[in-house]
Structures are given as C-alpha cells and as structure tokens.
C-alpha positions as CSV (number, residue, x, y, z in Angstrom):
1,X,3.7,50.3,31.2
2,X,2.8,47.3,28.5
3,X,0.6,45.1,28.9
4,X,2.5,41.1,28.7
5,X,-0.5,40.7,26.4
6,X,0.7,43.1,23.9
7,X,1.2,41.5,21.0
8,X,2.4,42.9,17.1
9,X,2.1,42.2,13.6
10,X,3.7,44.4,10.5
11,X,2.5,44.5,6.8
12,X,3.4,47.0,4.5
13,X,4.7,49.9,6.7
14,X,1.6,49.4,8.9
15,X,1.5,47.9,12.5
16,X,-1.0,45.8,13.9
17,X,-1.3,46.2,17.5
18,X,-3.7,43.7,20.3
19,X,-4.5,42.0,22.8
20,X,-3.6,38.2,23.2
21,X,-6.6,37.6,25.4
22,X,-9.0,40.1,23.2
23,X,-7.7,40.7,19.8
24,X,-9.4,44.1,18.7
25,X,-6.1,45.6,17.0
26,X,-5.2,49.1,16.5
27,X,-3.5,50.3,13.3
28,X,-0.9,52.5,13.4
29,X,1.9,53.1,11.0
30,X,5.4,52.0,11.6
31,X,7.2,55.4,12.2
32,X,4.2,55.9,14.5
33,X,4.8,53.3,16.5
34,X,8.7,53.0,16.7
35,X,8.7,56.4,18.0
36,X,5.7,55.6,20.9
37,X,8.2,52.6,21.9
38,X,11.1,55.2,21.5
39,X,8.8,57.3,24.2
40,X,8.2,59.6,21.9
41,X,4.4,60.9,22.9
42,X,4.1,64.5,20.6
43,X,0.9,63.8,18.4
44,X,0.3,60.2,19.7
45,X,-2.6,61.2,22.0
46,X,-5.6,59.3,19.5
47,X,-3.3,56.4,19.7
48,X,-2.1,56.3,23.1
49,X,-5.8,56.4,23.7
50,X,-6.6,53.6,22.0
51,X,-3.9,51.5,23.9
52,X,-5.5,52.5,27.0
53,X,-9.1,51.2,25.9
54,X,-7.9,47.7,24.8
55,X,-5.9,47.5,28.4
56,X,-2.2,47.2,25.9
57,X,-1.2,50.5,28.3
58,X,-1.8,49.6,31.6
59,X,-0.8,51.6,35.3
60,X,0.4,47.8,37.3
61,X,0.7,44.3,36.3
62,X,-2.0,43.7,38.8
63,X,-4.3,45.0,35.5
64,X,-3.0,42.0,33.6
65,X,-4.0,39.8,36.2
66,X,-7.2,40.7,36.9
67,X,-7.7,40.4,32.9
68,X,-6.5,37.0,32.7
69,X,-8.9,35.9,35.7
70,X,-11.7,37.4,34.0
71,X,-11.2,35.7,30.7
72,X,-10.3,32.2,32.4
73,X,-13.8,32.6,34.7
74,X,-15.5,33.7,31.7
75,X,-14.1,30.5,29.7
76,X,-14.7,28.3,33.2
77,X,-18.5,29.1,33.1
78,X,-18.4,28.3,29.2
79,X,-17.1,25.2,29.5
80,X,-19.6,23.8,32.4
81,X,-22.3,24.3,29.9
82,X,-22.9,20.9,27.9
83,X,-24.4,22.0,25.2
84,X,-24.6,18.8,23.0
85,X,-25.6,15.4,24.2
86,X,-24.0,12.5,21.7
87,X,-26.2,9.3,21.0
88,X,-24.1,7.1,19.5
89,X,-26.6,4.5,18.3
90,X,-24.2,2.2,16.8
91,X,-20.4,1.4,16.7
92,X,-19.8,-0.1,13.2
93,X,-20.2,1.6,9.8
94,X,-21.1,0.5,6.1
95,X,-18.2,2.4,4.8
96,X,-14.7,2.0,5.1
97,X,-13.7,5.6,4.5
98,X,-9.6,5.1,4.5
99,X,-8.7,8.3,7.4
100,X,-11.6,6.5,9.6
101,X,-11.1,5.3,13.0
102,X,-14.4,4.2,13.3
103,X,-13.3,0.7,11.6
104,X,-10.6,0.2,14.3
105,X,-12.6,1.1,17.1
106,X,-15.4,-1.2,16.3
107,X,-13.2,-4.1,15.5
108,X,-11.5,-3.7,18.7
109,X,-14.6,-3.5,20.8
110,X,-17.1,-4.9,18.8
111,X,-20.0,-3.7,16.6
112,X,-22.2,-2.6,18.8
113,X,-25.8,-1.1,18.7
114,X,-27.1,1.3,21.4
115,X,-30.3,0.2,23.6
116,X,-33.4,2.6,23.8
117,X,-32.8,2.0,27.4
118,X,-29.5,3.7,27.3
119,X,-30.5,6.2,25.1
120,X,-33.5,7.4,27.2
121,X,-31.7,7.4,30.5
122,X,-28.9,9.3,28.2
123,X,-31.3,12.0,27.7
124,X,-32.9,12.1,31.2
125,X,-28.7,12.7,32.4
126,X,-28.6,15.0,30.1
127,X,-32.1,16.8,31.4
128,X,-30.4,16.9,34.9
129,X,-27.4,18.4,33.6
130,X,-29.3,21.4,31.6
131,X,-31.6,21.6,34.9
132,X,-28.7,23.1,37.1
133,X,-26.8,25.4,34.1
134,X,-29.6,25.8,31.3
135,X,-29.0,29.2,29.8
136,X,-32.3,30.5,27.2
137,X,-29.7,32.1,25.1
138,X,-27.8,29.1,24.1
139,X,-28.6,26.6,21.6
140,X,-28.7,23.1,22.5
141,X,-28.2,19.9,20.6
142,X,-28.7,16.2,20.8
143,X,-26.6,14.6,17.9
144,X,-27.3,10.9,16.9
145,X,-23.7,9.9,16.3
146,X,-21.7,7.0,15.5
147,X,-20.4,4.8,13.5
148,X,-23.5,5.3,11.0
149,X,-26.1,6.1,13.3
150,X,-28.6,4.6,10.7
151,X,-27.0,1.2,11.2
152,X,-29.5,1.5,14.7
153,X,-32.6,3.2,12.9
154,X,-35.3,2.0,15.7
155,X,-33.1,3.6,18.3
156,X,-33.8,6.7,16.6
157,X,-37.2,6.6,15.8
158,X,-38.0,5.8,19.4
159,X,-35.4,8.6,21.2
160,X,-37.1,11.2,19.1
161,X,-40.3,9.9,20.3
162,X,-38.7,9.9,24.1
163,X,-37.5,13.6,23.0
164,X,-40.6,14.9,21.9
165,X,-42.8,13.6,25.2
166,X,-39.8,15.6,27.1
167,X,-40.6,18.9,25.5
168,X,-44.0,18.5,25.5
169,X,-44.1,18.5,29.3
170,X,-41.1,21.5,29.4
171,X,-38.4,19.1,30.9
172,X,-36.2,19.7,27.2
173,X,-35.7,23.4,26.6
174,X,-37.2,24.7,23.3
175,X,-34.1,25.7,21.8
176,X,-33.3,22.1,21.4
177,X,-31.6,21.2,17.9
178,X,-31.5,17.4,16.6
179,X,-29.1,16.0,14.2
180,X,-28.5,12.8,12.7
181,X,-24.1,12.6,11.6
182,X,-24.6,10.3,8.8
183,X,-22.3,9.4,5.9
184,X,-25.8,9.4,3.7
185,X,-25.9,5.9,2.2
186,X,-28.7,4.3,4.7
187,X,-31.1,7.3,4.2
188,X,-34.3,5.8,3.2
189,X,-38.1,6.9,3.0
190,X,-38.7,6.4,6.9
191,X,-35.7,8.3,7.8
192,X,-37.1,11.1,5.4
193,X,-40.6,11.8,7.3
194,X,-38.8,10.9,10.7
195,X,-37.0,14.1,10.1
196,X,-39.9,16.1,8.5
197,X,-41.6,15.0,11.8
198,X,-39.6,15.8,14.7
199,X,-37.9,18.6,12.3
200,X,-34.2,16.7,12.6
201,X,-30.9,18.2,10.9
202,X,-29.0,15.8,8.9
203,X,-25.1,16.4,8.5
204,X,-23.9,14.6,5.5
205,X,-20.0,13.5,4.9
206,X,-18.9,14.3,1.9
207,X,-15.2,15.1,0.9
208,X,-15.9,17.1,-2.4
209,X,-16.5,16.2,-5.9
210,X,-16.0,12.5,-7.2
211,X,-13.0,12.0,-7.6
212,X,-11.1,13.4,-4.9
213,X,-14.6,11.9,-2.5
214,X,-14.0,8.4,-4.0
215,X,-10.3,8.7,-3.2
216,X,-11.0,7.6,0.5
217,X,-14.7,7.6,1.0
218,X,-15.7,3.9,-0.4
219,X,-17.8,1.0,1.3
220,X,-17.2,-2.3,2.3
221,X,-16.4,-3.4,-1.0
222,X,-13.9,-0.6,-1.9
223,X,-16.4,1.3,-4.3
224,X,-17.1,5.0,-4.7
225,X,-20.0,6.3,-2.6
226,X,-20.2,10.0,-4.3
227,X,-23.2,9.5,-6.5
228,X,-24.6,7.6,-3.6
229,X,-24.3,10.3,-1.4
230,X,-24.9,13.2,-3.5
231,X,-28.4,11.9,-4.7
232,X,-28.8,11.8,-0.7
233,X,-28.2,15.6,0.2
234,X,-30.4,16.2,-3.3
235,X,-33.4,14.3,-1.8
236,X,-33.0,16.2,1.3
237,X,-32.6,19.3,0.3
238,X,-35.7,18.4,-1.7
239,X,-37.7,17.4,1.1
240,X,-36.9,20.6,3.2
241,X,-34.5,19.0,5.8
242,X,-31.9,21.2,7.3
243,X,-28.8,19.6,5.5
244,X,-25.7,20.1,6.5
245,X,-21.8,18.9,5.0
246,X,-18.6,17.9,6.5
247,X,-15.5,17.7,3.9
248,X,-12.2,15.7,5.1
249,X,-9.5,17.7,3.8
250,X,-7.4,14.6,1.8
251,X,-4.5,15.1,0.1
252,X,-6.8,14.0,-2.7
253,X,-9.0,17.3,-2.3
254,X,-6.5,19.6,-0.3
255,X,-5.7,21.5,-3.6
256,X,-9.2,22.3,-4.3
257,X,-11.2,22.9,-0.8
258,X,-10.7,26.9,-1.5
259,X,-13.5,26.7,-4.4
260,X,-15.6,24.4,-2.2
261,X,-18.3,26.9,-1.5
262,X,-19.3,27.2,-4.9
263,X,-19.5,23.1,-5.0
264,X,-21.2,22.9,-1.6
265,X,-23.8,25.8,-2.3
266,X,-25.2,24.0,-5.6
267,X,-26.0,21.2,-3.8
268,X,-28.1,23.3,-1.5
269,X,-26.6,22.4,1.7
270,X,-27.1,25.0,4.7
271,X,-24.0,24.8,5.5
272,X,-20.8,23.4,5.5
273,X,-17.6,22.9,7.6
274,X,-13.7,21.5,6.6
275,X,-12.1,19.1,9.1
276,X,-8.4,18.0,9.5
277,X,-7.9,14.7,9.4
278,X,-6.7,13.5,13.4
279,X,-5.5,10.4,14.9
280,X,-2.9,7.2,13.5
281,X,-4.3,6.8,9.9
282,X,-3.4,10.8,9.3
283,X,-0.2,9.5,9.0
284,X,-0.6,6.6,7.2
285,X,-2.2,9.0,4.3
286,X,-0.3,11.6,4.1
287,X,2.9,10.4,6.1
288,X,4.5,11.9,9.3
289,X,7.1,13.9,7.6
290,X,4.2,15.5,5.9
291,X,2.2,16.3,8.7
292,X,3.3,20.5,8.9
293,X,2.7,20.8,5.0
294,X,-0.6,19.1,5.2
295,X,-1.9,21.7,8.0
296,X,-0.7,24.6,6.5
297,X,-1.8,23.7,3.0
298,X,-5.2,23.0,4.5
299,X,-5.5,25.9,6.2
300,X,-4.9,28.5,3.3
301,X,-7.5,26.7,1.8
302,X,-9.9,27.2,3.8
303,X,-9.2,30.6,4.5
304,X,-9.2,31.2,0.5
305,X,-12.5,29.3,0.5
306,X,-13.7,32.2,2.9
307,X,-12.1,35.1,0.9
308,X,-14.0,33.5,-2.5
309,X,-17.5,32.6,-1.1
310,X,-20.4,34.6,-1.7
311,X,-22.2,34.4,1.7
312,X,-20.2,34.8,5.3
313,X,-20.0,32.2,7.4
314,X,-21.3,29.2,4.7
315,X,-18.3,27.2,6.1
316,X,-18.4,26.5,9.7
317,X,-14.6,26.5,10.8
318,X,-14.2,30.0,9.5
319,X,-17.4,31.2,11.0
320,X,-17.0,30.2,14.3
321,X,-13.5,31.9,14.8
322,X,-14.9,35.2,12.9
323,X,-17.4,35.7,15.1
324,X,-15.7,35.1,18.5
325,X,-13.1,37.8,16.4
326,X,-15.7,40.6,16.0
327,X,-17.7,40.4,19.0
328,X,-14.3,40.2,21.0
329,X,-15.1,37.2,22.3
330,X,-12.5,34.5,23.8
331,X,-12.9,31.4,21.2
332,X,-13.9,28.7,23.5
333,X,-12.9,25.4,22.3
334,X,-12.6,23.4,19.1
335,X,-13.9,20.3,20.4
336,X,-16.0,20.3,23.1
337,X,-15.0,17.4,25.0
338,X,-14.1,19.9,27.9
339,X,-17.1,19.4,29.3
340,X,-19.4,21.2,26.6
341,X,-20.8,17.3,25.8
342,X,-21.9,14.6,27.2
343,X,-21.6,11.0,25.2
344,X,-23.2,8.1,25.6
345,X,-21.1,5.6,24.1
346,X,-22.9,2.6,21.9
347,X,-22.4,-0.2,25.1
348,X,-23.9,2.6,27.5
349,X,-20.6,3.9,29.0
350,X,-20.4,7.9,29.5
351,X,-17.5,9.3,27.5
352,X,-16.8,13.0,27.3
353,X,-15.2,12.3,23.6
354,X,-17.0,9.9,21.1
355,X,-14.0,8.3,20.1
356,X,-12.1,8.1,23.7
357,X,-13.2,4.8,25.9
358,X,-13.3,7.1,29.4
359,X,-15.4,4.9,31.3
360,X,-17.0,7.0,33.3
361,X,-19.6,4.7,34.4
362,X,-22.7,3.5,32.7
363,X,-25.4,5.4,31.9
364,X,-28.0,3.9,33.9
365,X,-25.7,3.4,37.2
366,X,-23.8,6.8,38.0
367,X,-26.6,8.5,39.4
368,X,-28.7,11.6,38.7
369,X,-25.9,13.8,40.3
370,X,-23.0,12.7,37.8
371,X,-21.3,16.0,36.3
372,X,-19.8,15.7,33.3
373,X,-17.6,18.9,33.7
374,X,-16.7,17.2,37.1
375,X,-14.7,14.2,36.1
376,X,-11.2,14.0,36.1
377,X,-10.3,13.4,32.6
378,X,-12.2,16.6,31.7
379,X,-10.4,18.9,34.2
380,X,-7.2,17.2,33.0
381,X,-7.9,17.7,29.4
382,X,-8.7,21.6,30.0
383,X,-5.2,22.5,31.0
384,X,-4.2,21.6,27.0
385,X,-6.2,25.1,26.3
386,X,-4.4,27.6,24.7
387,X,-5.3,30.1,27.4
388,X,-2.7,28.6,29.8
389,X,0.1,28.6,27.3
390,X,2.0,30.6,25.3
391,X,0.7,31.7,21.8
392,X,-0.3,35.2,20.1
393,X,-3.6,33.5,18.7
394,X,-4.8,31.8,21.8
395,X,-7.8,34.3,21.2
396,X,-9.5,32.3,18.4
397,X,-7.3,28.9,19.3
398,X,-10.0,26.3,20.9
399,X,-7.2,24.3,22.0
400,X,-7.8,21.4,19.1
401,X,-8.4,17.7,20.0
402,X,-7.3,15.6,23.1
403,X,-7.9,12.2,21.1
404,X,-6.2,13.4,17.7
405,X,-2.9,14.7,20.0
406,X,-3.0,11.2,22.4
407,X,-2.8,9.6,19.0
408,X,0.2,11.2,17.2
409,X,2.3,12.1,20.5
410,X,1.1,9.7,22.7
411,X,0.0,12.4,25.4
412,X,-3.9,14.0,25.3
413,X,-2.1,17.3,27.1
414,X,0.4,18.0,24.0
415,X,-0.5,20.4,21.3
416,X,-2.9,20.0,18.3
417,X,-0.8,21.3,15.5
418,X,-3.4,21.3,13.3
419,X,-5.3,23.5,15.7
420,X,-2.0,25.8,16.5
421,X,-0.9,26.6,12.6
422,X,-4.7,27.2,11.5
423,X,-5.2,29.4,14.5
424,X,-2.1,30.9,13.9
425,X,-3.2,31.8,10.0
426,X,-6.8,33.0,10.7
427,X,-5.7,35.6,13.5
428,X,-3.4,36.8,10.5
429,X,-6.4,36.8,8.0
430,X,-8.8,38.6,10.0
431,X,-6.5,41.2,11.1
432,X,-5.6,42.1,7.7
433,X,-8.7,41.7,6.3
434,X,-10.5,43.8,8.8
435,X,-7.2,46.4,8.3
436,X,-8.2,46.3,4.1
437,X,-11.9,46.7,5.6
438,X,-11.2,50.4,7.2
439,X,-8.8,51.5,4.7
440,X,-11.4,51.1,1.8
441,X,-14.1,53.2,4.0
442,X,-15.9,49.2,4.6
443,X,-17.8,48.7,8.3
C-alpha cells in the first residue's frame, strides 16, 4: 500500500516521487509511473525497489505511524536544545530603519539598557541549561542583540569578560560562538580589538547597494546610512573579524536580491542571509493586498541568487534548507523561539522571542531550574510547526515566526505565509535541480 506521505511532482514527462517527512525523491518517467499506479509491476522491479527504501511502499499504516513518531521525537529532542542565548543590551536604536519594530517597541516600553547584572546571571541560566542537554557536536552561540547592541558598549565589554572567565574554568563549552547584531554605525576602535580579543562575529545590516539601502535604512534624522555602513563591514573585514550580512528584502531591492552574491562577496563578508520583512509595518510598505506578491517575488530571488552564486551556501536561508535536503534531514525550525533560545530581554525579563514581551520571570529571580523549552508559550507556539499540519514541504518548512504571524492575523498559531510560499518554492528548486544534477552525470 502508499504511504499518506507519498507525495508527487511532474516536469517535462518526468515524475518526482518522496517522502513528506524525508524528501529523497525518486525519478521515474510518467508512463512509468501511471502504469505502477495502474498496478502494472512488469519491469518496475528497480523502481518498486526504490519505493520500498524511502518507506512510499509500505505493508500497514502502522509503518506510517511509527515514521511520524520518529521524526516528531527526533524534532522534540531538537527543539530542547537552546542553542543561542540573546543579550539584548539595549532597547532603543540610532536608526530609524522604516520596516523596524524596534522604534515601536522601545517607545512603548522605554529605552532601556541592559545591566551587567542581568547579563551575567543571563549567561550563568544559560550554563544550567547547556549543563543538562549540551551536545559536543553542536555549535553554540551567545548573540549581543538589540535594538543596537552598541548603544550599551560596557555591557559588552564586561559579558565577554564574564564569558571568557567561564571558559577558562570549562563551565562554557568550547564550541561557543559570539556575535554582536549591529546595524554598523556605532563600530568604533574599542569595539574593533574587543572583537580581535575575545574573537567576536559581527553581523552587519545592510539591505544592498545605496540606493535601494537608503530607501528604508536612514537614522534619526532621515539620512542614508549606506556609506556609513559599508566603510564598517570594509574596516572589519580589514581587521580579520568574522563579518557577517543581513539584507531586508524591500520592495526597493526585491528586484535585484538575485545578483546579491556578487555585491555581498566584494565586500568580503563570510556570509550572508535574506530576510522577509514580518510584523505591522510589512504592510504599511508594501500594503496588505500585496502581501502574496511580495513573498513570492522574494523568494524567486533568492532562489536565483543561489542558482547565480559562485560558492554554495554564501547566503544563509538557502543553505540551511539545502543541507537539511541532502543529508535527509527534517528542517527544524526557522526561528528558534521554540525553545532553541533563551532571551534576556533589556529590563531583565526572560523571553523565548526578542521581540515578544513573555514575561517569564526575571532573570535573577526564576531559579536555576527554569527551562526554557518548559514554559507554556513555547509548547504552545510548537504546535504552529509544519510537522503537525498539512503541507508537501513541511520537510524543509521551519514553521516561520510566531511574532510576524500574531502581528498580521492576530494569532501566534496561524501560518507564516512567508515561511509556507518560500518553503513551498525551494522543495521545487532542489528537486529539480538535484533531477538536472543526475541527468547531466553531476554527484
């Protein structure tokens, strides 16, 4: 019998045939396969075969089952694993980027500036959580976050020196990376050796070349911050940081992100990654009615952007789902507000989402046995993931972003669009792509 996870795609005369829960798809032609679901078996052995292997032909449902359960204890055990703890040092910007929330939030609840108290019993919470689930083969991250994190620079200097005591005595693992999420302005000489130091990551925003950047991305005063910023990632490059990019896709840049990697990769920059625009302001720049165009739009470029660049996996969203792709992996999330982080929010509160108020205590009250992957708002937020609902690319769908779908629907549980349609269009990409591989004799 068929497995309910049988799923099909046609191109051409030739069928695509996999696994919801493990997309490794088999290629068949379509005479081939109309006459297998005719029951026609003559000559269909190799094939028939194949079904068998990726668990599409299966002797009882109780086989489906028993799949599923694996793949949802599998995704369970991936999601109680906080990789990244979030120190967000400060909750006001210098910019006033026009898709930003970060404006809103801080006028709302005030400008505030993270305490090296906070911070430090942030990173001991943290060390308790990585004592009771730290895995050697994972990499591990503590991201200075805000706001502009530079806004609070002497919280930073003295958390990486709070950070670097830890490792020294083995209570931080060694695959521990730091970052600094930084629009780039505030990046000064101190901040340089600070990071040549303690060896930090910066990721830099920048949304392109000037003119589609200074569409949106301006300070307080409403000016352009592109040569600003550029002259930032040069000097860091320069100075042998890790330096990193992330692009807002705009409808001032969405018709160029496909030659981004050629832009990004003469700056230098590591890496990069594209980002969708979330939350109330999406609509206010490119309008409600708008909203399906935009994500598609965005999403052939980036896929185009992956087709055109020179090296694999330069652009972070693309990467991420390619891999989990060919190591038949089950993508785990797109955010990892499931539980995969734990935020400590500028006043001291615990958040499992930087830009989501949770209040789930303060940092140097809950106790050392708080869980993050425990609280209620994170089990609630897990059954959004694709894995319990219907979809063909739930495979390489992380399930999108609780805050971004609370914002536009006005329920954290309803579907990411953006997440669904660029799921959707990468499953299609890397089955045809990996079909074009085989048939031109390419591993």
């Amino acid at each position: 019998m068929w497995s309910q996870y049988l799923r099909v795609k046609e191109r051409g005369g030739v069928v695509a045939v996999f696994h919801e829960l493990h997309p490794d798809p088999i290629f068949c032609s379509s005479e081939q396969w109309e006459s297998l679901q005719a029951g026609v078996t003559e000559g269909a052995d190799a094939l028939i075969s194949d079904l068998r292997r990726r668990d599409l032909l299966i002797e009882n449902p109780e086989e489906d089952h028993t799949e599923f359960l694996d793949v949802a204890t599998k995704l369970e055990r991936k999601l109680n694993q906080p990789t990244i703890l979030y120190l967000m040092t400060a909750q006001g910007c210098n910019l006033r980027c026009g898709y930003c929330p970060v404006p809103g939030i801080a006028k709302r609840y005030g400008e505030t500036l993270l305490t090296a108290e906070d911070a430090f019993a942030g990173i001991d919470l943290w060390e308790e959580h990585l004592q009771e689930v730290y895995d050697p083969l994972l990499q591990y991250f503590v991201i200075f976050y805000g706001g502009e994190p530079l806004l609070n620079k002497a919280v930073i200097e003295a958390s990486l020196g709070y950070i670097k005591n830890k490792k020294s005595i083995g209570a931080l693992p060694t695959n521990l990376n730091i970052m600094i999420a930084t629009n780039g302005i505030l990046v000064d000489d101190e901040i340089i050796a600070l990071c040549q130091e303690h060896a930090v990551m910066v990721a830099v925003g920048l949304d392109g070349p000037q003119a589609p950047n200074d569409a949106l991305k301006v300070d307080q005063c409403g000016e352009g911050t592109f040569d600003r910023i550029v002259a930032t990632i040069r000097r860091l490059v320069q100075s042998n940081i890790r330096t990193f990019a992330s692009v807002s896709i705009t409808p001032f840049n969405i018709d160029h992100i496909a030659e981004y990697a050629g832009f990004f990769s003469e700056l230098g920059v590591e890496k990069f990654g594209f980002n969708f625009l979330k939350g109330r302001l999406l609509l206010e720049v490119v309008g409600r009615e708008g909203l399906d165009t935009y994500y598609h739009q965005a999403s052939r470029g980036i896929i185009q952007n992956s087709r055109r660049q020179g090296a694999r996996g330069f652009e972070y969203q693309m990467e991420k789902k390619q891999t989990a792709f060919d190591n038949g992996d089950f993508f785990p999330v797109d955010c990892t507000c499931y539980g995969n982080q734990l935020v400590i929010q500028p006043d001291g509160q615990i958040s499992n989402c930087p830009f989501t108020k949770t209040w789930l205590g303060h940092v140097r009250s809950v106790g050392t046995d708080f869980r993050i992957w425990n609280q209620p708002i994170v089990r609630k937020w897990r059954k959004r993931l694709p894995l319990y609902h219907p979809g063909e690319a739930k495979a390489v769908c992380g399930g999108g972003c609780a805050w971004g779908s609370q914002e536009l629907k006005g329920d954290p549980l309803a579907v990411d669009d953006s997440s669904r349609i660029f799921s959707e269009e990468v499953l299609d990409e890397l089955i045809w792509s990996r079909y074009d591989r085989l048939k031109s004799g390419q591993t």
